[in-house]
N, CA, C and O of each residue as an XYZ file, in Angstrom:
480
protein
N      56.661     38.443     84.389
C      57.981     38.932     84.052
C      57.914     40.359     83.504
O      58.465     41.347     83.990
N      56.932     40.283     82.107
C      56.720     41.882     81.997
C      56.267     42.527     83.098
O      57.108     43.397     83.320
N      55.259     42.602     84.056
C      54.862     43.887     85.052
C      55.795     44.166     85.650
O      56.099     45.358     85.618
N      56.921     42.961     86.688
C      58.243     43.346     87.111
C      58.951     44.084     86.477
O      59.481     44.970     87.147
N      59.212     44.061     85.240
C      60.292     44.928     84.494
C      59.221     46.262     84.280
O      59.931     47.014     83.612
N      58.209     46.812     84.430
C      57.806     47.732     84.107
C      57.792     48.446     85.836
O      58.169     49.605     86.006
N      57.372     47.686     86.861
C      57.606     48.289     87.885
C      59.025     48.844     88.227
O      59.118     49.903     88.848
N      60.234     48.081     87.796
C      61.101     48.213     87.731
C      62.121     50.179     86.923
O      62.874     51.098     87.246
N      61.258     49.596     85.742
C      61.301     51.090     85.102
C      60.765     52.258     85.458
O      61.322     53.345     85.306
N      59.147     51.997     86.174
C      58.940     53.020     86.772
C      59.484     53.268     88.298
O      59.219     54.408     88.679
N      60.268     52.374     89.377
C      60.536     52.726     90.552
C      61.940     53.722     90.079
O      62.232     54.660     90.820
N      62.755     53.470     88.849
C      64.086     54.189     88.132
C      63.612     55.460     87.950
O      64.262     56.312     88.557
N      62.282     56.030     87.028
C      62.123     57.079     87.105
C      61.709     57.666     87.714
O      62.143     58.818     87.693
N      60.679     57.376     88.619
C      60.539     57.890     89.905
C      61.582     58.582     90.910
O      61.730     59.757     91.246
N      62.439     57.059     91.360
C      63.642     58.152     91.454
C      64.595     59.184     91.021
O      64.952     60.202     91.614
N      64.872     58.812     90.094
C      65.302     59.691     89.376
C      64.479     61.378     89.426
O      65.160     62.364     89.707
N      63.237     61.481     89.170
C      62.092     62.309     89.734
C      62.631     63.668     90.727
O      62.988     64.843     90.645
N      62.360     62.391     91.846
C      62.281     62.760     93.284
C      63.599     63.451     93.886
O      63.405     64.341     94.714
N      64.816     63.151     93.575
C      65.994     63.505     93.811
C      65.534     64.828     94.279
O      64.494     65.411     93.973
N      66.461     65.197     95.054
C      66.776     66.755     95.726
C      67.793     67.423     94.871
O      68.374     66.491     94.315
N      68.361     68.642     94.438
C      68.832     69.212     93.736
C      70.438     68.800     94.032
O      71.204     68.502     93.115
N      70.792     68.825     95.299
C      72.326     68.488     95.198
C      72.596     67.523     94.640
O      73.744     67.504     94.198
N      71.649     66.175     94.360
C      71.730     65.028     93.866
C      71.847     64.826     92.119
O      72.424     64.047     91.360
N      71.007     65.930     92.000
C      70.897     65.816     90.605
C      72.511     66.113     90.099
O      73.303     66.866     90.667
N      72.845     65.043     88.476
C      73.707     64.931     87.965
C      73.587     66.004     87.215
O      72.556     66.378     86.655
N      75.181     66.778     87.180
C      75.292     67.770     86.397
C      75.248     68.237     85.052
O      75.433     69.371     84.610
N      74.917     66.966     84.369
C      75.154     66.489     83.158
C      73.674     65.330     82.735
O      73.658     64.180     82.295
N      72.853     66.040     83.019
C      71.631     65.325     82.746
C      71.103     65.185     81.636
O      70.410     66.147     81.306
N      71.155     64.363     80.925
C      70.462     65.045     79.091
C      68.988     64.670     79.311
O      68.363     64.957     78.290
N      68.364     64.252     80.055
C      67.243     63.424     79.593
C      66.023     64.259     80.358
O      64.921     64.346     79.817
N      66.313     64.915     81.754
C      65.228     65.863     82.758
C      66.114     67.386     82.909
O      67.247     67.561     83.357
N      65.315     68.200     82.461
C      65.996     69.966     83.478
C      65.101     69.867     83.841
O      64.032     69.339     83.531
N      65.669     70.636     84.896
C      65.219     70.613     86.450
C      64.931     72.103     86.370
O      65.413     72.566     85.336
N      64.466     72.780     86.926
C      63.787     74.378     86.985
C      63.430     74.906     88.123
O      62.542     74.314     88.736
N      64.053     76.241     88.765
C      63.176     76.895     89.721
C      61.653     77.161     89.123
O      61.249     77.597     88.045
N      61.084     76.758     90.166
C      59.568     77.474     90.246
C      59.042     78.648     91.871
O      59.046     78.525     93.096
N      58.715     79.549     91.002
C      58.185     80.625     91.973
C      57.411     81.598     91.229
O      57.604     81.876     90.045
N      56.426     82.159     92.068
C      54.953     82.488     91.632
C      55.334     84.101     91.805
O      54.999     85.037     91.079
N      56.212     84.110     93.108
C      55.921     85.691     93.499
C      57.507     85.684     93.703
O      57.812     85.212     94.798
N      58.852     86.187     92.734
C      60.326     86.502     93.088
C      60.148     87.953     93.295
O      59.230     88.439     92.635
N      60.801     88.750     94.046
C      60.929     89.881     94.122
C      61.589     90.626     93.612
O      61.401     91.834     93.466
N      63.117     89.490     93.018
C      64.425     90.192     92.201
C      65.618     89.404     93.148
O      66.752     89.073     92.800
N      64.906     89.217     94.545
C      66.299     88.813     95.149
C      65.927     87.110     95.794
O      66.448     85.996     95.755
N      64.824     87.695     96.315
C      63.948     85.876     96.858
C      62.846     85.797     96.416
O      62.286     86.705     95.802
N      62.222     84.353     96.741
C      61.228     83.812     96.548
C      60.623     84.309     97.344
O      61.294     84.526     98.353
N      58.705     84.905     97.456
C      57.960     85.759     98.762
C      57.434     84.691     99.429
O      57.166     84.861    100.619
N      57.155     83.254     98.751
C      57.098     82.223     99.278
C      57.936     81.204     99.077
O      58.917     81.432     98.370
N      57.756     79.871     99.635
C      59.007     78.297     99.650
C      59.143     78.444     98.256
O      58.177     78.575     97.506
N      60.108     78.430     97.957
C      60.662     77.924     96.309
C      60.696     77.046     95.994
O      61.552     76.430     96.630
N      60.038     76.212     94.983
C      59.759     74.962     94.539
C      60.699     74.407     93.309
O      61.560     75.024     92.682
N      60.304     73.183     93.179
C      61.625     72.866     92.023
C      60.761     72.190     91.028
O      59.872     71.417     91.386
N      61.082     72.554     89.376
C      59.609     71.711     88.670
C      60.972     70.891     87.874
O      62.186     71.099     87.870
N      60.285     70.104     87.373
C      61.417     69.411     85.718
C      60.020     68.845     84.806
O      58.864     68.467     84.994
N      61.205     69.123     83.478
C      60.262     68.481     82.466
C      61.534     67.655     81.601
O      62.718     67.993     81.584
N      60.810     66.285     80.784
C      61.752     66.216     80.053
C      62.828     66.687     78.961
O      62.514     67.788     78.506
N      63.660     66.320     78.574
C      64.616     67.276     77.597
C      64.909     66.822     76.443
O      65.956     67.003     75.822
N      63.868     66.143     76.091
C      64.121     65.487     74.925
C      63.074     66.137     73.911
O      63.520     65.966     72.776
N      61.941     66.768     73.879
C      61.611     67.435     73.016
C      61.903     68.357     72.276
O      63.048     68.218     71.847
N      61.303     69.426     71.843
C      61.555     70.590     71.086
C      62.155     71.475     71.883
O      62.023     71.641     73.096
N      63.047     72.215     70.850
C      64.239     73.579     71.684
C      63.216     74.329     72.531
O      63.399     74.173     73.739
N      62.407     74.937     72.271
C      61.951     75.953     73.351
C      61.339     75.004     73.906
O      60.966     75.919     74.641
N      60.535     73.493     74.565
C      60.392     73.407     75.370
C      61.234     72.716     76.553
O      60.913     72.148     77.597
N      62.351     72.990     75.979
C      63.868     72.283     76.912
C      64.440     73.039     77.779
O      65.334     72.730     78.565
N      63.708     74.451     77.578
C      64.113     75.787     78.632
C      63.082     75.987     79.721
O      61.955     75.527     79.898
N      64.012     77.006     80.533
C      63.503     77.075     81.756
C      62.878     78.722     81.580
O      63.148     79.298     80.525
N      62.279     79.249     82.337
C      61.770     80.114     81.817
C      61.521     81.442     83.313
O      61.105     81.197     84.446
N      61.958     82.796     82.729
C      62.006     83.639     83.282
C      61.006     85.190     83.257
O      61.329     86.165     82.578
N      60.143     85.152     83.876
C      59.072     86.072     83.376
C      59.055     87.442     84.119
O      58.362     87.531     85.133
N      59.867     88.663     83.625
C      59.727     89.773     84.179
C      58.294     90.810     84.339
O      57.707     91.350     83.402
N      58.062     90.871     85.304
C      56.489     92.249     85.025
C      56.465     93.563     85.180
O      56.245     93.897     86.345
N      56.615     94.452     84.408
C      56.668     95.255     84.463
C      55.747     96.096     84.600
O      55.266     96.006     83.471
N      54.531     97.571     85.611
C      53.857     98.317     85.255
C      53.973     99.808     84.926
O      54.599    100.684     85.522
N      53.317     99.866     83.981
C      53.044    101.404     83.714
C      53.099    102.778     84.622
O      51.966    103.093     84.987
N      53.580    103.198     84.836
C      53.167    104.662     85.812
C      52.831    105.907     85.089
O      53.445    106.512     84.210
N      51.717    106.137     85.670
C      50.921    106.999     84.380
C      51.502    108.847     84.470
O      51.300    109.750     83.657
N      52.179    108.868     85.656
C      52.520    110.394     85.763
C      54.264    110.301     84.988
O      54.761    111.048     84.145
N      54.757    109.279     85.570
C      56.489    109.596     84.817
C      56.464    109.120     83.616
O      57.454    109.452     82.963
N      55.583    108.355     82.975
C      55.226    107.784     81.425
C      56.346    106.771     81.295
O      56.954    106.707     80.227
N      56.648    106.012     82.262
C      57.816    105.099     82.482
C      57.643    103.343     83.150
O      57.189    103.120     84.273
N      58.117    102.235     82.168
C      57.491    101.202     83.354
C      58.434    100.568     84.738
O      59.654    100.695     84.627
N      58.072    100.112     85.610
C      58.557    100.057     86.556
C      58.439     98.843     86.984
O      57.280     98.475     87.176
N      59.579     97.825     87.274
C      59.592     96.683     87.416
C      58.541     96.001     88.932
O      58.651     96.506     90.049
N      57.752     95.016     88.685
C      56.899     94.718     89.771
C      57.368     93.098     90.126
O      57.527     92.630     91.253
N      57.454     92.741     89.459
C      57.867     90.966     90.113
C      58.003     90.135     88.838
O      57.532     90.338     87.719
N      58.637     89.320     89.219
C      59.329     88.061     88.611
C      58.290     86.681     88.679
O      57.766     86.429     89.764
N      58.089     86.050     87.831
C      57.592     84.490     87.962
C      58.948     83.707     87.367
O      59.763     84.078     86.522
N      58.838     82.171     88.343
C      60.300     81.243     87.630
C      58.974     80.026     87.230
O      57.971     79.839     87.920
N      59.219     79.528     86.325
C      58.782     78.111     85.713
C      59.806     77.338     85.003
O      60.999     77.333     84.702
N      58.297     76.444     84.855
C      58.918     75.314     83.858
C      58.740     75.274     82.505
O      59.572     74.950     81.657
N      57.079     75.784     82.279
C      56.390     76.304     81.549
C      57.094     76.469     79.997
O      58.123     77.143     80.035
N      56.708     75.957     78.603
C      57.213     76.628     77.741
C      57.197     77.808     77.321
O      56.170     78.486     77.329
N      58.609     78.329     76.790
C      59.112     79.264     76.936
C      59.126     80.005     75.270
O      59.741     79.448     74.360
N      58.450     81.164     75.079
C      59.029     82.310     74.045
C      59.083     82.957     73.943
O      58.122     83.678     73.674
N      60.920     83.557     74.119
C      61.116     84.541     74.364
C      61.012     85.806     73.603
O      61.087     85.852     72.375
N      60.761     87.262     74.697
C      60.607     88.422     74.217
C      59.600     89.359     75.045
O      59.572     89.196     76.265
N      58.909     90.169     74.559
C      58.123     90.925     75.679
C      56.501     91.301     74.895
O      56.358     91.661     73.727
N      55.369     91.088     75.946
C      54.802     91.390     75.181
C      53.812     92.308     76.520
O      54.137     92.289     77.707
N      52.611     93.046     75.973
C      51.474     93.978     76.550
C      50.842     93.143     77.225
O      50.325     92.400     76.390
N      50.467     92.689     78.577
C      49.722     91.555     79.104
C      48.424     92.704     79.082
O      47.376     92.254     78.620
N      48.412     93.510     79.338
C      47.009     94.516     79.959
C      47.447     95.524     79.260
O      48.369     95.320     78.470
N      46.772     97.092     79.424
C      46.905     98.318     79.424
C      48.521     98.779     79.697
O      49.253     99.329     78.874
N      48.928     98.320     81.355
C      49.442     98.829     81.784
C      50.107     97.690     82.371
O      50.363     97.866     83.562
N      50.407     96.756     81.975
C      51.175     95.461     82.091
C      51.961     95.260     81.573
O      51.381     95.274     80.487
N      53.221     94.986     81.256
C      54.484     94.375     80.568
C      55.314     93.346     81.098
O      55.905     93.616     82.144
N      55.489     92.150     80.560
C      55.534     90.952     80.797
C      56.956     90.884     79.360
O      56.798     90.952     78.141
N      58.099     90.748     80.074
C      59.516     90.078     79.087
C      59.829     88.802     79.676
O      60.022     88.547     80.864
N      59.860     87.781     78.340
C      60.436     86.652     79.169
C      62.173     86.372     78.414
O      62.635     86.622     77.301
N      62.715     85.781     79.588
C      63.653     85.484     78.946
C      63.806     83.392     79.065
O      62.877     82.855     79.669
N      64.783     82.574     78.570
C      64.862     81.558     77.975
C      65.844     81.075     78.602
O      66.738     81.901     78.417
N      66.312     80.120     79.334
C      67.750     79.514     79.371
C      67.651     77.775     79.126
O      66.635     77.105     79.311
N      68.699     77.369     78.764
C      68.941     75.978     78.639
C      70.301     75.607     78.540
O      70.615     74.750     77.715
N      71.216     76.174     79.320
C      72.480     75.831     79.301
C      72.813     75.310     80.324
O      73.984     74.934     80.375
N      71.950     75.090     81.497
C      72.219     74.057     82.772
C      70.950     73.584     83.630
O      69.926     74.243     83.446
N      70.908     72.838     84.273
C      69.677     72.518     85.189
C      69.848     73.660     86.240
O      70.930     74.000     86.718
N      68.683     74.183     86.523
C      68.347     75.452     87.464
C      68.992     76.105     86.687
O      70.193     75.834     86.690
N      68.620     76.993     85.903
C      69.420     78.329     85.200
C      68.626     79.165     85.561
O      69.173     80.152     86.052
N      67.048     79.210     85.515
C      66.160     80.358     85.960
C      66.330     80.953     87.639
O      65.401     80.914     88.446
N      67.694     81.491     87.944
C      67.719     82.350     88.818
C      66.609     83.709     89.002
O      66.065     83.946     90.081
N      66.438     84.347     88.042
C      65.600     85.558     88.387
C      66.532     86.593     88.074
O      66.262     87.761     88.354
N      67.463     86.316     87.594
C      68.310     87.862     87.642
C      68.439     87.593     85.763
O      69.004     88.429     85.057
């Protein structure tokens, strides 16, 4: 009787899981759902865009989705110049910091809807 009811619970979250994004309820308290992409350009993904979730029941920053700008250095205009975007799931704190020399990395934070990490 118990393993049934535990298979049971896990075939629920599973699905629940697996869902495709149109499916997902708009009003989810319990999973956000998150773009994931390795390489955004500003406008698309350079490869398939993936979808991550984590649960939402932990701590505030790890209930966000997370937006990672890169910025590099250019050593003649003394100016940085935006290079690409990462989207995760990844916990998130926001602000900007020196990844390298000539690296700059700002992240920003959202948690006001499932998929909020657009890239813009």
């Amino acid at each position: 009787m118990v393993l049934r009811l535990l298979q049971l619970l896990l075939l629920g979250i599973l699905t629940l899981v697996f869902m495709k994004e149109e499916e997902i309820p708009s009003q989810s308290k319990w999973i956000r759902f998150c773009h994931e992409c390795n390489s955004f350009d500003g406008f698309q993904c350079r490869v398939p865009m993936k979808h991550c979730w984590k649960f939402n029941i932990f701590s505030k920053n790890n209930r966000s989705c997370t937006t990672e700008h890169y910025y590099y250095y250019h050593r003649v205009t003394g100016r940085y110049f935006y290079h690409y975007t990462r989207l995760s799931c990844k916990v998130c704190e926001e602000g900007m910091v020196q990844v390298f020399h000539d690296l700059l990395k700002e992240t920003h934070c959202c948690t006001d809807k499932p998929l909020c990490n657009t890239g813009h």
